[in-house]
C-alpha positions in Angstrom: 0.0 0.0 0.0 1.4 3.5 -0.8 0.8 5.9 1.2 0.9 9.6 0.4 2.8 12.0 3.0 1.3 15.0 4.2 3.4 17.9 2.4 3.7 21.1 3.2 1.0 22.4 1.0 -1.5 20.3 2.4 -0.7 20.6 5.6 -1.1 24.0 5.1 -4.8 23.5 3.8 -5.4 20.9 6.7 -4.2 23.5 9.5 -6.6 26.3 7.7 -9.4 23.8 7.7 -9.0 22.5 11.3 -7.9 25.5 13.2 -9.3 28.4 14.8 -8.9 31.2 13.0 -7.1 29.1 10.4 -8.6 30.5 7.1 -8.0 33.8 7.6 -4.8 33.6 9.3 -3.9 31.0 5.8 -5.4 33.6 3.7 -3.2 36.8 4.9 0.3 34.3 4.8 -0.6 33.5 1.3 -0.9 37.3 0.4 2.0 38.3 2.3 4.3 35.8 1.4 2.9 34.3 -2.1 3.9 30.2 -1.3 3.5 28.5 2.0 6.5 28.9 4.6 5.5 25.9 6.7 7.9 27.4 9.6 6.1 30.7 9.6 2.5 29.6 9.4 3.0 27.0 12.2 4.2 29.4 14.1 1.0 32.4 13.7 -1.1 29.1 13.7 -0.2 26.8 16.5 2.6 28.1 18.6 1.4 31.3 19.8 -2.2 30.1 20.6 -1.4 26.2 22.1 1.2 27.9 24.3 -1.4 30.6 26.0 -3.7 27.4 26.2 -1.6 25.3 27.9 -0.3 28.0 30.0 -3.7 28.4 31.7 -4.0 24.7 31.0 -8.1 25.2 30.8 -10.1 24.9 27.3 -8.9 20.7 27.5 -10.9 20.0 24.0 -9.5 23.2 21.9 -5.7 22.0 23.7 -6.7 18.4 22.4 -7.4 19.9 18.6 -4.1 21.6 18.5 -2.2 18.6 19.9 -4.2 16.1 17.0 -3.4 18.1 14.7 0.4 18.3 15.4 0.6 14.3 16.4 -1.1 14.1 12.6 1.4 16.3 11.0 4.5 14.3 12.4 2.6 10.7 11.7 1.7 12.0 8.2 3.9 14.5 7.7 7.0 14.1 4.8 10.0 14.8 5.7 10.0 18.9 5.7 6.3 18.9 8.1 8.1 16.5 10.5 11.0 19.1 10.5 8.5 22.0 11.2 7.0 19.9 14.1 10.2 19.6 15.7 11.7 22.5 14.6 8.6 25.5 14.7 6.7 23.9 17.4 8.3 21.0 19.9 11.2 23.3 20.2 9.1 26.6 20.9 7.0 24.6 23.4 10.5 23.5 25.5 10.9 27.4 26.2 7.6 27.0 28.9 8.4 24.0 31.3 4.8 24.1 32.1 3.7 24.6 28.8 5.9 22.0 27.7 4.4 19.2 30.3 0.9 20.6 29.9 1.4 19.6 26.1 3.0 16.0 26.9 -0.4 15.1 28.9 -2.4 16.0 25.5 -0.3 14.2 22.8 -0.9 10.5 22.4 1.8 7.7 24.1 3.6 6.9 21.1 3.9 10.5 20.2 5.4 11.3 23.9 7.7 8.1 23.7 9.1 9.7 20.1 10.0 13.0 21.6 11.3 11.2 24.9 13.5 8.9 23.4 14.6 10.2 19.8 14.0 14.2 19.2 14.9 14.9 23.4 18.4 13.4 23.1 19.2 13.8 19.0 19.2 17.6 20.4 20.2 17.4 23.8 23.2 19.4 22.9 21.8 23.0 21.8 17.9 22.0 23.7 17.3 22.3 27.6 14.5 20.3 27.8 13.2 17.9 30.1 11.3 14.8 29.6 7.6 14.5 29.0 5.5 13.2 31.8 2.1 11.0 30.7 -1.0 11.3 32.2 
């Protein structure tokens, strides 16, 4: 079975479709910058909102929409939407220690056990971050 990979344009459409906001705030990077900068548009999409929401850790359901969509972009994702996960938004979210264990009791097991044991030590020399703690 082939299976196509989430790329950067699609994601792009997915996180419009599925986010609060996310038309408009898809519409204005499209006029401003012409093409999709995955980097930029994760972070005016996700980063900035999911990190006041797990901050005040409250609004569990719209915390649990951001998180599915990010666990979706780095199990479907090709190779440059996994890099925006890590790079745009895991390594954004490490800057919070709250915000960064409010968002590992959101994201699924396997999800947690990939950024525990492979993205948490592949950058262990440039990323301060501690472990994520389940549920």
């Amino acid at each position: 079975m082939n299976v196509l990979q989430l790329d950067k344009n699609d994601c792009a459409k997915m996180l419009a479709e599925r986010l609060p906001d996310g038309k408009r705030l898809y519409s204005g990077h499209m006029e401003m910058y012409g093409e999709v900068l995955l980097h930029v548009l994760v972070g005016e999409m996700i980063n900035i909102p999911l990190t006041e929401l797990l901050k005040a850790d409250k609004e569990h359901e719209m915390i649990r929409l951001y998180c599915e969509v990010i666990g979706e972009m780095w199990r479907n994702g090709d190779e440059d939407v996994v890099n925006a996960v890590e790079v745009s938004v895991l390594e954004y979210l490490t800057d919070n220690s709250e915000a960064w264990q409010c968002f590992g009791r959101h994201i699924s097991h396997d999800f947690r056990c990939y950024i525990n044991n492979v993205f948490i030590p592949a950058n262990a020399n440039y990323l301060n971050a501690e472990k994520l703690k389940g549920k």
